[in-house]
C-alpha positions in Angstrom: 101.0 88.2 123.3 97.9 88.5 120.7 98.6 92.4 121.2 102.5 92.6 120.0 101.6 90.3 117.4 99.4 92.5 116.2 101.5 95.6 116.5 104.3 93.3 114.6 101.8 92.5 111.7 101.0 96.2 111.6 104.3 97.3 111.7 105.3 94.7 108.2 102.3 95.9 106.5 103.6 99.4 106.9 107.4 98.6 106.0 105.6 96.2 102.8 103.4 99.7 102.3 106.3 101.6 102.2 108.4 99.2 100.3 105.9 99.1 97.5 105.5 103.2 97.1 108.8 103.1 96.6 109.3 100.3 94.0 106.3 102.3 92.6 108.0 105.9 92.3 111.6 104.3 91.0 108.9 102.1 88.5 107.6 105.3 87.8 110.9 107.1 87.4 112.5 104.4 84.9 109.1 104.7 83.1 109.1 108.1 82.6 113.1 108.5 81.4 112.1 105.3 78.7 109.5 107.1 77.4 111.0 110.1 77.1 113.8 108.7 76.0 112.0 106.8 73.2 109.7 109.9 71.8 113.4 111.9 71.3 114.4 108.8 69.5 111.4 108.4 67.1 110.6 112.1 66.7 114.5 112.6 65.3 113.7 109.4 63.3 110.4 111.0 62.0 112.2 114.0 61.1 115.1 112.5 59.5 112.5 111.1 57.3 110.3 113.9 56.8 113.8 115.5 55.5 114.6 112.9 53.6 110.9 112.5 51.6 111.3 116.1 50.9 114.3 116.3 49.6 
């Protein structure tokens, strides 16, 4: 009995393992198409500025 409880416990930490890397990675995913997504939007900003002060 102790045995398979074990082995049960073992295999929900590796399915809550699992579960976590892959919240991680789509965390990591929707992190990297903000940021990117914010730089494109505050460079064009910066250089619609720029263009702006030098005209």
């Amino acid at each position: 009995m102790a045995g398979w409880m074990a082995h049960r416990w073992g295999v929900l930490r590796e399915l809550l393992a699992v579960a976590l890397f892959v919240v991680g990675l789509g965390a990591t995913a929707v992190w990297i198409v903000f940021g990117t997504w914010f730089a494109v939007i505050g460079s064009v900003r910066a250089l619609q500025f720029i263009i702006a002060w030098l005209r």
